[in-house]
Rosetta silent file (secondary structure, phi, psi, omega in degrees, C-alpha in Angstrom):
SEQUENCE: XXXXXXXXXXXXXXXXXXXXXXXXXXXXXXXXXXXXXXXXXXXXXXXXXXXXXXXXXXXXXXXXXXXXXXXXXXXXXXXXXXXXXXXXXXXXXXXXXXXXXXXXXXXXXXXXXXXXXXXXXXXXXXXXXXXXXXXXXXXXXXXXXXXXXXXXXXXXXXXXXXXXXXXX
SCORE:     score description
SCORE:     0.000 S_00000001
   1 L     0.000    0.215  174.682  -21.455  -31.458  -67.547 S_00000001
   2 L   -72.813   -8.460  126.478  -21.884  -30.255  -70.799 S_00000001
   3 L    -7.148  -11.820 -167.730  -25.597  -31.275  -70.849 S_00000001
   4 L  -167.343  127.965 -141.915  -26.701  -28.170  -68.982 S_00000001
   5 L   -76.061  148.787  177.133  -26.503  -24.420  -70.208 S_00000001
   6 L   -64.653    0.599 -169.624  -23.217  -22.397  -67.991 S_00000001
   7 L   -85.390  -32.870 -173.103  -25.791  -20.251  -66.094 S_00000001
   8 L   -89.498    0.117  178.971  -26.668  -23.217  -64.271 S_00000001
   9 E  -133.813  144.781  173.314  -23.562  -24.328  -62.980 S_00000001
  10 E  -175.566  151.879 -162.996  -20.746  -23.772  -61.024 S_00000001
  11 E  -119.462  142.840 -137.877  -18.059  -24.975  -59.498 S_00000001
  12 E  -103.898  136.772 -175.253  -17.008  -24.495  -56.163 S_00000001
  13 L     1.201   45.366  147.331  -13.420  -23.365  -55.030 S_00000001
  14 L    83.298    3.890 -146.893  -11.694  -25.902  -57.373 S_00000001
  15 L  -102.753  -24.672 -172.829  -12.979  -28.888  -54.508 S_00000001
  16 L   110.541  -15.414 -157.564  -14.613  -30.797  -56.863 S_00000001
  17 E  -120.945  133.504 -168.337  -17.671  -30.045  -55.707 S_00000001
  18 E  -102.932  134.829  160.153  -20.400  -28.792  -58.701 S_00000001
  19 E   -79.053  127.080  140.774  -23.999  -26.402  -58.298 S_00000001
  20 E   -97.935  127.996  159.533  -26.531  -27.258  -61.116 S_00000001
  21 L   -68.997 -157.976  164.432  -29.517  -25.155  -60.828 S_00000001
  22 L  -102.014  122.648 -171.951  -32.180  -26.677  -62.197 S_00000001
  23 L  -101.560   13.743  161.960  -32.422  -27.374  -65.234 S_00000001
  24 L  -118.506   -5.467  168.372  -35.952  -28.598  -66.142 S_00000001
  25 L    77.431   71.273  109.278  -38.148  -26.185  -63.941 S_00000001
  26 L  -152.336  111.173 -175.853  -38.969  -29.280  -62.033 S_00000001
  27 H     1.810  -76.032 -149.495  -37.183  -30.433  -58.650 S_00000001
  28 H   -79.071  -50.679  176.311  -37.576  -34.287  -58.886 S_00000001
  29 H   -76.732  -18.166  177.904  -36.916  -34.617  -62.496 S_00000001
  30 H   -69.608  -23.148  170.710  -33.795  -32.371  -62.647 S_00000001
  31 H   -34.724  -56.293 -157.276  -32.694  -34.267  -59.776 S_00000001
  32 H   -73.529  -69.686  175.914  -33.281  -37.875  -61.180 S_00000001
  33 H   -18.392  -90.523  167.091  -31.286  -35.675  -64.678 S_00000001
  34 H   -14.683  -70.643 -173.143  -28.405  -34.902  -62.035 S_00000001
  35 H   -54.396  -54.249  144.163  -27.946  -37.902  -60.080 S_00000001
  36 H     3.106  -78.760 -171.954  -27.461  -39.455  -63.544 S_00000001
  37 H   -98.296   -6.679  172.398  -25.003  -37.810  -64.936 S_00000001
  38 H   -98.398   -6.205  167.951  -22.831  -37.540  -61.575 S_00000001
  39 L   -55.827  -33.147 -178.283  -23.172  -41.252  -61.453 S_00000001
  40 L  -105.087   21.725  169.864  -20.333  -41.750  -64.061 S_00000001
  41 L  -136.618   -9.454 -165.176  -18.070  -38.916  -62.091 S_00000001
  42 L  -144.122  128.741  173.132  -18.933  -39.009  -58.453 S_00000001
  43 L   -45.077  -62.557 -178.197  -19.445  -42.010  -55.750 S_00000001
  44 E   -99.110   94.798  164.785  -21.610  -40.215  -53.927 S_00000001
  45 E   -78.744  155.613 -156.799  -24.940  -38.463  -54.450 S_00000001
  46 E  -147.546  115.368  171.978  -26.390  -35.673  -51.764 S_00000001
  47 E  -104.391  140.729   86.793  -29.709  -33.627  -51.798 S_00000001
  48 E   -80.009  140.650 -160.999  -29.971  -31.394  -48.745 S_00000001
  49 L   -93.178 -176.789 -152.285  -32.872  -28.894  -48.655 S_00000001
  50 L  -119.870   -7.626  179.465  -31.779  -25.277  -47.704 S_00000001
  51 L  -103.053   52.403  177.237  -34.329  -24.707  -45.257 S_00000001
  52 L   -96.843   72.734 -171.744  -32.716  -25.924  -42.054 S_00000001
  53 L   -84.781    1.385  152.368  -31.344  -23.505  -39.926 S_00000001
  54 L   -59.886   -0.120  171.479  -30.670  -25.717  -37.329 S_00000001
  55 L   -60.176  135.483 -176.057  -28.376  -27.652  -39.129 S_00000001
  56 L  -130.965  168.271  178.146  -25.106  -28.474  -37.976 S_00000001
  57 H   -60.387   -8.723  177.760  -21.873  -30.158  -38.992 S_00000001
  58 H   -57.922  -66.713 -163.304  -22.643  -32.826  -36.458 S_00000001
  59 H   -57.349  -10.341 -161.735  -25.936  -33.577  -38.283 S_00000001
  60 H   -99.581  -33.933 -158.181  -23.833  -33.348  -41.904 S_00000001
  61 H   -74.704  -53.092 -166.906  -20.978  -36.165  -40.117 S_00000001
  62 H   -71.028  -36.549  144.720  -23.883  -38.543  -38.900 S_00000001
  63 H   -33.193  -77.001  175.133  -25.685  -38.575  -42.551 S_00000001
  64 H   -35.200  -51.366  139.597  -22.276  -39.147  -43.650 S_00000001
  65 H  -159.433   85.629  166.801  -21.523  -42.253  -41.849 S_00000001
  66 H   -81.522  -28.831 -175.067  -24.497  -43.784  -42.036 S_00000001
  67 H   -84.062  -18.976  176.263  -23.586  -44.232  -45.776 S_00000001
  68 L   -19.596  -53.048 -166.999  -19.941  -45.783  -45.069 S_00000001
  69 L   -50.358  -50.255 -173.503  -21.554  -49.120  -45.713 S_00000001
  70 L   113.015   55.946 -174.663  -22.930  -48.519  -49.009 S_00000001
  71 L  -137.338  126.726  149.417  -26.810  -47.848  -47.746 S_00000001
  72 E   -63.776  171.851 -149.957  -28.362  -45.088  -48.914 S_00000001
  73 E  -138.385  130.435  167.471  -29.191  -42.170  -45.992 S_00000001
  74 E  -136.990  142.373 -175.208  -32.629  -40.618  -45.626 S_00000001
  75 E  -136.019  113.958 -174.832  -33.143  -37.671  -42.737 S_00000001
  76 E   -80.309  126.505  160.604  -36.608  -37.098  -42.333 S_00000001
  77 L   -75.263 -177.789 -148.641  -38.273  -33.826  -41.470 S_00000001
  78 L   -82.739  -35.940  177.296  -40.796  -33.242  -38.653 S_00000001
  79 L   -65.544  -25.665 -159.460  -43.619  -33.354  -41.337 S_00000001
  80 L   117.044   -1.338 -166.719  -43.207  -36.629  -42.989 S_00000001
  81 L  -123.032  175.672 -175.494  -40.870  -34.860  -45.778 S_00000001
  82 E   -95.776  133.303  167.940  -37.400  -35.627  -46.626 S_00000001
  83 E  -117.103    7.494  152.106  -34.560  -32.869  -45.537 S_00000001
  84 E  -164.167  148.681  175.328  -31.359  -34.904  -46.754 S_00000001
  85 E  -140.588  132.776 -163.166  -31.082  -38.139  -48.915 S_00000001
  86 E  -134.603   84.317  162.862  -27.638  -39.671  -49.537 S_00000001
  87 E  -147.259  174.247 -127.852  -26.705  -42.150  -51.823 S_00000001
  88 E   -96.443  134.157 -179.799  -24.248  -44.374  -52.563 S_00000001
  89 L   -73.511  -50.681 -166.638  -23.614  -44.331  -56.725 S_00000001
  90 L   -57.002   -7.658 -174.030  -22.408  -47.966  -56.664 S_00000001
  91 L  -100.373   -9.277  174.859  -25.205  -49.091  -54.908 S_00000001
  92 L  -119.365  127.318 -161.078  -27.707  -47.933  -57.645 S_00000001
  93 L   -70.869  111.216 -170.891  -27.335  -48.834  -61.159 S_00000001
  94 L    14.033   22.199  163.606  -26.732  -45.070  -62.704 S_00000001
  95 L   127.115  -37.602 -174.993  -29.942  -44.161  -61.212 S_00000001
  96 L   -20.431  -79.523 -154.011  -32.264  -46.336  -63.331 S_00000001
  97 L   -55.897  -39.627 -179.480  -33.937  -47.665  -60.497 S_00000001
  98 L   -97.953  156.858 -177.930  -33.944  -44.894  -57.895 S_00000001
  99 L  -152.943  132.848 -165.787  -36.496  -41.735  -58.706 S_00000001
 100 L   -94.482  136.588 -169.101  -36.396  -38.546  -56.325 S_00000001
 101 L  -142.823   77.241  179.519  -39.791  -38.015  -54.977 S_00000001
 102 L   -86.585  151.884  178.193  -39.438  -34.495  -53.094 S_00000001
 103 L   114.949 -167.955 -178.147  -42.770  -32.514  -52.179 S_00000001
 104 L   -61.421  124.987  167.891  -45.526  -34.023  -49.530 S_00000001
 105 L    84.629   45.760 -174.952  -44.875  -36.725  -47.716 S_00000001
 106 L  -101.284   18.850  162.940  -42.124  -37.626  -49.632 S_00000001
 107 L   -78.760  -24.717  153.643  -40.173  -39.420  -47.148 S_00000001
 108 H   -36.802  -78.324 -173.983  -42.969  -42.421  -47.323 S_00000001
 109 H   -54.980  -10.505  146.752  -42.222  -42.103  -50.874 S_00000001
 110 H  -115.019   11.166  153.752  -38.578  -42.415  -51.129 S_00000001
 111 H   -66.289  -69.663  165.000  -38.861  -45.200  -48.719 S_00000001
 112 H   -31.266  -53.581 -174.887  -40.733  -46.844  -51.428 S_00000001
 113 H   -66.069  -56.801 -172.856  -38.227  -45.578  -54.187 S_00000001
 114 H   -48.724  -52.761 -167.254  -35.421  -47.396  -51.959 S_00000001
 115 H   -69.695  -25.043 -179.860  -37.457  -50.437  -51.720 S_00000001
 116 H   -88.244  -21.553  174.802  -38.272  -50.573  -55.721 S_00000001
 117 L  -115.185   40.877  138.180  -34.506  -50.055  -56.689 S_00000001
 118 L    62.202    2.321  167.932  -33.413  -52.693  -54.178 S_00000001
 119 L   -97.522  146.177 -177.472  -31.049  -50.163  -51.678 S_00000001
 120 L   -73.634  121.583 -179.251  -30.408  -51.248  -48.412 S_00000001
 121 E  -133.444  134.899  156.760  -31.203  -47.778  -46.616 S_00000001
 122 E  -108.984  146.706 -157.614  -30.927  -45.974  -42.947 S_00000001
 123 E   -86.440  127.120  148.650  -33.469  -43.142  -41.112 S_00000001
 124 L  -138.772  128.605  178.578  -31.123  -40.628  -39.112 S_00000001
 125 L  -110.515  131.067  173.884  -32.953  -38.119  -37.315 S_00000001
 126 L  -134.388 -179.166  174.568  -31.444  -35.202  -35.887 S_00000001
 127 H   -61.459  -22.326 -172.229  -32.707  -31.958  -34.862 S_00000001
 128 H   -81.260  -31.017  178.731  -31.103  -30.348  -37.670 S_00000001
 129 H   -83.001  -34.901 -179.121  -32.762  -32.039  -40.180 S_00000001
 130 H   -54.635  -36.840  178.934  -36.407  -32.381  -38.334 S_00000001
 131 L  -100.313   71.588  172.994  -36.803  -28.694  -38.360 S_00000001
 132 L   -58.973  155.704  131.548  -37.209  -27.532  -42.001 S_00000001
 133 L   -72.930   98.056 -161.509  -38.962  -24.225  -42.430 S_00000001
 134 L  -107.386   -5.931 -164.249  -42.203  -24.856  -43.978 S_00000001
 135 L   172.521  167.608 -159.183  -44.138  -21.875  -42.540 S_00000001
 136 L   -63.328    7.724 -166.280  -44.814  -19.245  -39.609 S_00000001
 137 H   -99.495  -58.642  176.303  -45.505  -21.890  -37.122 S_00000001
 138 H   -73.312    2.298  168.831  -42.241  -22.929  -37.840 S_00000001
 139 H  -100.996   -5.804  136.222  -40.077  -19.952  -37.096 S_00000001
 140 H   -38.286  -52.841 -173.851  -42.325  -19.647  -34.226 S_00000001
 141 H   -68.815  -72.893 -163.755  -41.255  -22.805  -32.574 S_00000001
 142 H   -51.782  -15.549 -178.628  -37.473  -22.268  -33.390 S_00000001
 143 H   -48.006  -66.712 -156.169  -37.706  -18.571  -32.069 S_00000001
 144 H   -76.524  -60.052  164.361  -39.458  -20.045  -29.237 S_00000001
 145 L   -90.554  -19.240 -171.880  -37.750  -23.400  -28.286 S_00000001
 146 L  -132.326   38.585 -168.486  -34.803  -23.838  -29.994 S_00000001
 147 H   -87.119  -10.264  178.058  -33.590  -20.517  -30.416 S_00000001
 148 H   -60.234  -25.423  174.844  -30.549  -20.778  -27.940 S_00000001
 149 H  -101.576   -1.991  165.958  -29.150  -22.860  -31.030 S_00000001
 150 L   -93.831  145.684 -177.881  -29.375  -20.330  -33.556 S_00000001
 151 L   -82.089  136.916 -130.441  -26.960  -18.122  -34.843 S_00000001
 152 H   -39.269  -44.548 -147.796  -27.001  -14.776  -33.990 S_00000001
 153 H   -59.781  -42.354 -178.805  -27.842  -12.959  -37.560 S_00000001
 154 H   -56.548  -26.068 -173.700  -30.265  -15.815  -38.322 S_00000001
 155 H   -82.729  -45.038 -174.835  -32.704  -15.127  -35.562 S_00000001
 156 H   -24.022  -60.484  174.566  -32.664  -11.614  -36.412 S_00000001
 157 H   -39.321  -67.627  163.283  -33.659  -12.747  -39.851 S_00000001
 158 H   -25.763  -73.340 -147.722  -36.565  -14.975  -38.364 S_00000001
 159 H   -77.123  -39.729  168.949  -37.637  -12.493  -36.414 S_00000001
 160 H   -61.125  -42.724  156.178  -38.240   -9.777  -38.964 S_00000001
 161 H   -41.764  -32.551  166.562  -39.705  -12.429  -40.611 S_00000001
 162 H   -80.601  -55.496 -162.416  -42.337  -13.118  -37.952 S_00000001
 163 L   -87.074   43.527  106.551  -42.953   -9.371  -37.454 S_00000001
 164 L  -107.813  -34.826  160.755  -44.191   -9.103  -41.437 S_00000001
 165 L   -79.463    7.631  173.789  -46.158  -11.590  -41.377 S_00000001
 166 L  -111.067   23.661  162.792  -47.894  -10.588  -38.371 S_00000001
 167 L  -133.299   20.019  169.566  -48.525   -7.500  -39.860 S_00000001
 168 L  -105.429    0.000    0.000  -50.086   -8.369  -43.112 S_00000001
């Protein structure tokens, strides 16, 4: 981990488990940078995006094992984009092979990356993963349909959130 300045890292209650920010000011390559170097310390690599609030520990267990096998895990959002990708270090040669391809459409696109680096891969769709926040339509809908599953403080948030952008 010495590879990346202390501002960008930290490690979480002693668990083993490390933060890198990013350290190239771009997503996919600090990723591909990451994935890398956790390949010769960690079994398992895990992207989940941050904008889910329906996510739940269900949706974290059933990602989880889907990968038992040694198949990487892809959870698709509603758009076409990826909101968690899971894979297994042993099943990809330190990384070479696999390339993180976050941004539009990129669940097409790390379908492909599975298929050019030769992992065996499974789709699991849950609610928690389908509904990223990409925009006001989408804190409409959860507001509006799935809000019975959100927790309290977050709809608050949401909701103040709706009510400035419907006043600019």
């Amino acid at each position: 981990m010495t590879r990346y300045p202390a501002d960008t890292q930290t490690v979480v209650n002693d668990n083993e488990i490390v933060i890198i920010g990013d350290p190239n000011g771009d997503l996919n390559s600090s990723l591909n940078l990451v994935a890398e170097d956790m390949a010769s310390i960690a079994n398992l690599v895990a992207v989940i995006t941050a904008d889910l609030p329906l996510l739940r520990s269900d949706d974290l267990r059933r990602l989880l094992t889907s990968c038992e096998d040694g198949n990487a895990v892809i959870a698709p959002s509603k758009d076409v984009g990826t909101s968690g990708i899971l894979i297994p270090v042993e099943s990809c040669s330190a990384f070479r092979e696999f390339h993180f391809a976050f941004g539009e459409k990129s669940f097409d696109k790390h379908v492909k990356a599975f298929s050019r680096a030769n992992l065996n891969y499974r789709v699991v769709r849950t609610s928690g993963f389908i509904w990223d926040l990409d925009d006001v339509d989408d804190i409409e809908h959860i507001l509006r349909d799935e809000n019975n599953r959100l927790p309290v403080s977050l709809q608050k948030i949401l909701d103040n959130l709706l009510k400035v952008d419907k006043n600019q």
